[in-house]
C-alpha positions as CSV (number, residue, x, y, z in Angstrom):
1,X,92.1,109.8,55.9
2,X,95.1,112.1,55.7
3,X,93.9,115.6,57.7
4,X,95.5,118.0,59.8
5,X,93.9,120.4,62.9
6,X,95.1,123.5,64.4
7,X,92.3,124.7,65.7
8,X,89.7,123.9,68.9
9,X,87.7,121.4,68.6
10,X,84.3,122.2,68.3
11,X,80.3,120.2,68.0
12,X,78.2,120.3,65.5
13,X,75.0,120.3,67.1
14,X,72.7,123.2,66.7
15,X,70.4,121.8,68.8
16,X,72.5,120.8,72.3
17,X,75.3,123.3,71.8
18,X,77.1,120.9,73.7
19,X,80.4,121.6,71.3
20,X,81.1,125.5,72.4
21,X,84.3,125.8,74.5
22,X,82.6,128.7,76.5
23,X,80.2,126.4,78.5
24,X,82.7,123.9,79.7
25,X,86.5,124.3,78.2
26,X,88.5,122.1,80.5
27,X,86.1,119.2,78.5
28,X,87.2,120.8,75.4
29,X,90.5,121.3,75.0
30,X,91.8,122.5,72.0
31,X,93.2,119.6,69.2
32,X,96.0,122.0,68.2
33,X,98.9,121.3,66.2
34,X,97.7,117.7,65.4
35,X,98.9,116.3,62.5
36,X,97.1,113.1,60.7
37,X,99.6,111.2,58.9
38,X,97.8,108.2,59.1
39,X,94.6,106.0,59.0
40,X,92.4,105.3,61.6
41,X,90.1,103.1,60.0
42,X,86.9,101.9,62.8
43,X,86.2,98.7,62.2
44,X,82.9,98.5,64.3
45,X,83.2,95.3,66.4
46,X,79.7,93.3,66.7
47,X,78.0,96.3,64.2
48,X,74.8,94.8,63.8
49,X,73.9,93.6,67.1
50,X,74.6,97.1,68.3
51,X,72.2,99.0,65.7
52,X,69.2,95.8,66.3
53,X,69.5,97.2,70.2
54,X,68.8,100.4,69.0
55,X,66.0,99.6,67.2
56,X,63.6,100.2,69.5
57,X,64.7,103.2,71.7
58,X,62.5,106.8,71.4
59,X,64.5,109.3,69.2
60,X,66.5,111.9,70.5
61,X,70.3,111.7,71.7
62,X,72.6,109.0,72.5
63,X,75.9,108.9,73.9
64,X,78.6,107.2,72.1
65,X,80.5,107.7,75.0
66,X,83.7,105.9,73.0
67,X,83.5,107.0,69.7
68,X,86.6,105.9,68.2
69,X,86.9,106.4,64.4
70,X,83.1,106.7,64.0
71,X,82.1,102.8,62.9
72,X,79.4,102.6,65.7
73,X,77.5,106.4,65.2
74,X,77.8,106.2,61.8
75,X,75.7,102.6,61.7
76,X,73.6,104.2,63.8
77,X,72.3,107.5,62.2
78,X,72.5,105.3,58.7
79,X,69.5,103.1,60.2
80,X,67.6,105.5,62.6
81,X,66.6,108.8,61.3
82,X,65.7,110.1,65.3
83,X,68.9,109.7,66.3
84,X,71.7,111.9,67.3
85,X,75.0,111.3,68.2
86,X,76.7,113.5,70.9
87,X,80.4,111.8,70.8
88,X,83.2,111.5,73.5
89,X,86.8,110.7,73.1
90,X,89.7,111.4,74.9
91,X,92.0,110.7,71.4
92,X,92.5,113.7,69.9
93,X,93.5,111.4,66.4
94,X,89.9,109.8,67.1
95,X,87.9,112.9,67.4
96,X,90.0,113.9,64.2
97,X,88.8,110.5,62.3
98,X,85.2,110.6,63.5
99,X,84.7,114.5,62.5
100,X,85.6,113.6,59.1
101,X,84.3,110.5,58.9
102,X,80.6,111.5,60.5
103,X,80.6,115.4,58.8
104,X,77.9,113.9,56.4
105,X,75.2,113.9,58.8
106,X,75.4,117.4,59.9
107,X,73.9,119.0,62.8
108,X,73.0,115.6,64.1
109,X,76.7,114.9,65.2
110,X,78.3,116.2,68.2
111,X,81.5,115.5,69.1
112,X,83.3,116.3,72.6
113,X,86.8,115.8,73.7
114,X,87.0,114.0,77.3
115,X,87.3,110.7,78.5
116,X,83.9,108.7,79.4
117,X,84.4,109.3,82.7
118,X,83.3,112.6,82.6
119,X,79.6,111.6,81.0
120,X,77.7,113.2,84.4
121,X,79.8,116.6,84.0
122,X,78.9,116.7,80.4
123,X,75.3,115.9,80.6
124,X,74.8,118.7,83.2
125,X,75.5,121.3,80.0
126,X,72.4,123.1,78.9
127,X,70.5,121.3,76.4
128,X,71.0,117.7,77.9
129,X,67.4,115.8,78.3
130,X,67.0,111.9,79.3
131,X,68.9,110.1,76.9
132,X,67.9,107.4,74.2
133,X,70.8,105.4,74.6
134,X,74.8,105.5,75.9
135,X,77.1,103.2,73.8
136,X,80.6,102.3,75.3
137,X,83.0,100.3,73.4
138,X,86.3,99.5,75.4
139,X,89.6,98.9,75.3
140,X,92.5,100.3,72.7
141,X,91.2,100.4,68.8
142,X,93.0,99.0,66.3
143,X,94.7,102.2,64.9
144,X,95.6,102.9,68.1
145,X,97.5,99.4,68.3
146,X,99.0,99.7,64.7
147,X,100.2,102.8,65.2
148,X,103.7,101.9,66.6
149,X,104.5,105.3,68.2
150,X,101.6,105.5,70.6
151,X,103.1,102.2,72.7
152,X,100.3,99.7,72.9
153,X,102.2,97.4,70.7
154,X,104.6,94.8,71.8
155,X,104.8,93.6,67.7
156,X,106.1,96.9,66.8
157,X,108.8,98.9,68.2
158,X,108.3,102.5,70.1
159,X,108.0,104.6,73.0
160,X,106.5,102.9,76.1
161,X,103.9,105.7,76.4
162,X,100.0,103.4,75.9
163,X,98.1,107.2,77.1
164,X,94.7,107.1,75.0
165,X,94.9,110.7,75.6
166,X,99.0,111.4,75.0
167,X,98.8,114.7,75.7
168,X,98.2,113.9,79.8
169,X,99.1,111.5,82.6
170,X,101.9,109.2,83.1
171,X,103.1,106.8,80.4
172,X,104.0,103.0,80.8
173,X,107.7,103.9,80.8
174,X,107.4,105.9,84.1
175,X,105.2,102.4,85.6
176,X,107.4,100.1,84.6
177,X,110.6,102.2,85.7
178,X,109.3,104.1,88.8
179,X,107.3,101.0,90.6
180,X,108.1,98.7,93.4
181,X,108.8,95.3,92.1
182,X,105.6,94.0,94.6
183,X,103.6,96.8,92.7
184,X,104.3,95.3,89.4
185,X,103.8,92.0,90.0
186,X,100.2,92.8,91.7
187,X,99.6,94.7,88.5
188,X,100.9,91.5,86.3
189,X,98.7,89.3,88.6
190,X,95.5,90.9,88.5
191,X,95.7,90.3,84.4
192,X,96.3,87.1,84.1
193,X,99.8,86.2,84.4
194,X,99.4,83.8,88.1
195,X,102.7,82.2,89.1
196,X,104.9,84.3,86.4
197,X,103.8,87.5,87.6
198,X,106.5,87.8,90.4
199,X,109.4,86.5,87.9
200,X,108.5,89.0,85.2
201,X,107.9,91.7,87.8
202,X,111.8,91.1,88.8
203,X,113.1,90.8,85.6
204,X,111.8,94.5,84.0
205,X,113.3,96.1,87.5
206,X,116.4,94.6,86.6
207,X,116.5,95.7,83.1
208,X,115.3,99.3,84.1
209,X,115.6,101.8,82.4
210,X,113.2,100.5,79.7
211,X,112.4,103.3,77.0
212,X,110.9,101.5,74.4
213,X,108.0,98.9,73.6
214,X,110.6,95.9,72.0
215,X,113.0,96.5,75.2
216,X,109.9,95.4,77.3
217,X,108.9,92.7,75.1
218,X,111.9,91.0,75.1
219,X,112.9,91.8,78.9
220,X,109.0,89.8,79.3
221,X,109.9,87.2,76.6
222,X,113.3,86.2,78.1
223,X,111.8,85.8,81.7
224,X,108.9,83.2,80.2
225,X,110.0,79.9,80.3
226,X,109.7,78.4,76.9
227,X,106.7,76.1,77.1
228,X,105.0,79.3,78.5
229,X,105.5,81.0,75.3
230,X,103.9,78.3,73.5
231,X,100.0,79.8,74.8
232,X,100.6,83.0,72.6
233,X,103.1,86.4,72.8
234,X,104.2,86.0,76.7
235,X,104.3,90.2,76.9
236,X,100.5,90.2,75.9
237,X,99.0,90.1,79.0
238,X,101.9,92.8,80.5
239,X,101.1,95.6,77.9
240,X,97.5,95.1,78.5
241,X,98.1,95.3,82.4
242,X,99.9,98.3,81.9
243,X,97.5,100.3,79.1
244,X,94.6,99.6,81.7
245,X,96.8,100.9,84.4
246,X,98.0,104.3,82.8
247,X,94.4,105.1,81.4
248,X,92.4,104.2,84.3
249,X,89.9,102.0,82.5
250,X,88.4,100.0,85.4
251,X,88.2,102.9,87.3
252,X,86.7,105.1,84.2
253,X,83.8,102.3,83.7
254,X,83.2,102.4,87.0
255,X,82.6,105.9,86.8
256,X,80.4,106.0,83.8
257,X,78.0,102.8,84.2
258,X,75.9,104.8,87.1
259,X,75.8,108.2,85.3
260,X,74.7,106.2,81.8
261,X,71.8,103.8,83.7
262,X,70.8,107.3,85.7
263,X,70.0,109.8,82.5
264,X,68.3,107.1,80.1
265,X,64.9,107.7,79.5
266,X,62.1,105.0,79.9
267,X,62.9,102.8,76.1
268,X,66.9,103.6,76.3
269,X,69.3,101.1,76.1
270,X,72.9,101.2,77.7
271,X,75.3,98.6,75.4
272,X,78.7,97.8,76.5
273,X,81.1,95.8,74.4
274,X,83.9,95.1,76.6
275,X,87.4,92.9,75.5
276,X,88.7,92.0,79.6
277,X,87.7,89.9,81.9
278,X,87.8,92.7,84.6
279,X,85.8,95.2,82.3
280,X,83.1,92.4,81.5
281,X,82.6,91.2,85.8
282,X,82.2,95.2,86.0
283,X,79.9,95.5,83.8
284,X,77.8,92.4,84.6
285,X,77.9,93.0,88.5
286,X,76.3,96.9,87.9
287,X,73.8,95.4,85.3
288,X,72.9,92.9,87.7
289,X,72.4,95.4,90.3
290,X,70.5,98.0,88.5
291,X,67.8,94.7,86.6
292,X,67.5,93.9,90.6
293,X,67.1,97.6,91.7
294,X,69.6,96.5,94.1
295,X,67.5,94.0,96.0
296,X,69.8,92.6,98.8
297,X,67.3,89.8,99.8
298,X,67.6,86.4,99.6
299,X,67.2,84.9,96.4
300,X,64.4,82.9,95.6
301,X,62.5,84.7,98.6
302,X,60.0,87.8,97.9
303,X,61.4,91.2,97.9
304,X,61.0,92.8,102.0
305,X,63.6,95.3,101.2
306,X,61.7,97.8,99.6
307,X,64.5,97.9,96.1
308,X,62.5,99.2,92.7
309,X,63.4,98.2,89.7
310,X,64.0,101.3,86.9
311,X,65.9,98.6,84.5
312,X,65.7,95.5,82.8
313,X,68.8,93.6,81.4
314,X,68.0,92.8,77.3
315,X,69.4,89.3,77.1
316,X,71.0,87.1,79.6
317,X,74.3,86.6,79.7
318,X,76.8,88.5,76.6
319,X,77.0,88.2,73.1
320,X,80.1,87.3,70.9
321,X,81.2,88.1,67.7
322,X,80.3,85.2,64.9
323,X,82.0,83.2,63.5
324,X,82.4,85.1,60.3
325,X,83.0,88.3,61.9
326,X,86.0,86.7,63.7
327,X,87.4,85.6,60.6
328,X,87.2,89.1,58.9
329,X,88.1,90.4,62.3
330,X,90.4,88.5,64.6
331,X,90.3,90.9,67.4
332,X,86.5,90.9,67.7
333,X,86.9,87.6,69.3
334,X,87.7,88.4,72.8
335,X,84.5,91.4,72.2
336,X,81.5,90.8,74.7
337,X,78.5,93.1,74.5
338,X,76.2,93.6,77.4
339,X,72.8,95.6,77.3
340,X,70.3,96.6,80.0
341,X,67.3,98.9,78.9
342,X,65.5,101.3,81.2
343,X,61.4,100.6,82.0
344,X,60.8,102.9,85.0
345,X,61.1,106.7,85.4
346,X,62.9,108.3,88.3
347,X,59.9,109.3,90.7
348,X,58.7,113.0,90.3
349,X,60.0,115.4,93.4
350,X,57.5,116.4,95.4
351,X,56.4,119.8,95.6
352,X,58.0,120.7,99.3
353,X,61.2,119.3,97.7
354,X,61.2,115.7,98.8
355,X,60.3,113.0,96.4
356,X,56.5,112.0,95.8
């Protein structure tokens, strides 16, 4: 896909509106001036589990609240005729890819520039109802990690910038040069890096000013002791620290899991695919809590505490790629998908304004 923009972005629903920039602009800033040189391919990660999940939800809308280069929606509205697809992205080079990509279906595609984060803003527009389903699927995408001068990759060499959104926010280069050396190795720590963390912490201070993703690497590679490096590329776990850092993705999910479970109707399914430990305990521990409707007694004792339960998670535990999708694939293998479906409706207010 080789296309170029210079104009706002805009929906293509005839039936939500949600796409004009007079009803909310600041969540639809214009995509001007981009310029598509290159492919972003979606390469759906665990595609048909998502679309058997979806099987069974009542038509109307759902949310792909990450909708990447399309992969996902476009399964979707291929197998389920009721469905609609109102898209968020905070990629400008996404929302690019998945207009083109999803232009075939017509009014039943809306897309929406603005991270996932901001679901409960968007879903107070006119038009929004209960949704069928919200779809969230996590982490950087593989253009974004093959395209060398967006930063998320410490193969390839080019700015430290990692911003899903480059047009906003601080990039990697002003963490990893502005940041007390405790900072960074708390940041180093809380992704896997243990003992190291503090040694690697001290060596990118040292080496400041870093500009570029192979300076990092190397700074990284040069302060991992060599049977270390044996376990995989010892800067891994640093870029991914740092792209979770300058996007806000913990604190983004946290944001969006309550909003999703709140506005499903009774039959609608909330999936998650997550690729980090820390995304994935998130996910889980607000899954758990919503299937319990937050029931803080005891377990194994009857419920006294008066919690309801509006949700019902759709299989224990989370689901992984195959076998053979990991071989056609390799980075579906960290992917786990989580899904909780809603069973109750939110009580009816009361006439006096209270709740009946």
């Amino acid at each position: 896909m080789c296309s170029s923009s210079i104009g706002a972005l805009e929906g293509h629903s005839t039936h939500l509106q949600v796409g004009r920039t007079d009803l909310h602009p600041l969540l639809d800033p214009p995509v001007g001036g981009l310029q598509m040189a290159y492919s972003f391919e979606h390469i759906p990660v665990l595609r048909d589990e998502v679309v058997s999940l979806f099987a069974s939800v009542p038509p109307g809308v759902v949310v792909d609240a990450t909708i990447g280069g399309g992969g996902h929606a476009a399964a979707l509205l291929e197998a389920y005729a009721g469905l609609r697809i109102v898209g968020l992205d905070r990629d400008p080079a996404a929302l690019e890819a998945a207009r083109e990509r999803l232009s075939v279906f017509g009014d039943r595609v809306t897309l929406i520039a603005a991270p996932f984060s901001t679901l409960e803003s968007v879903l107070s527009r006119p038009g929004f109802g209960p949704l069928a389903g919200v779809l969230l699927d996590l982490g950087v995408s593989s253009p974004q990690l093959d395209w060398s001068e967006r930063g998320f990759s410490y193969r390839e060499d080019g700015p430290l910038d990692m911003r899903m959104d480059p047009t906003t926010g601080p990039t990697a280069a002003d963490l990893v040069n502005t940041l007390p050396v405790e900072d960074l190795a708390a940041l180093f720590r809380e992704n896997g890096e243990g003992r190291l963390s503090g040694r690697i912490a001290r060596a990118v201070v040292k080496a400041r000013p870093l500009t570029s993703t192979r300076q990092l690497a190397e700074v990284v590679a040069s302060a991992v002791p060599a049977p270390a490096r044996r376990k995989g590329h010892p800067a891994r776990r640093v870029f991914q620290a740092l792209r979770i850092q300058v996007n806000d993705e913990l604190g983004q999910l946290q944001a969006v899991l309550p909003a999703a479970l709140s506005h499903l109707e009774v039959g609608g399914v909330c999936a998650v695919i997550s690729y980090h430990s820390g995304e994935d305990r998130l996910t889980k521990q607000v899954f758990a809590d919503a299937a319990s409707g937050g029931c803080v007694c005891p377990p194994g004792l009857p419920c006294v505490c008066g919690a309801v339960v509006r949700h019902r998670l759709v299989f224990r535990g989370a689901r992984k790629a195959s076998a053979a999708e990991v071989a056609a694939n390799p980075r579906s293998e960290s992917a786990r998908l989580r899904a909780i479906v809603r069973t109750e409706p939110e009580p009816a207010p009361a006439p006096d304004g209270g709740f009946s």
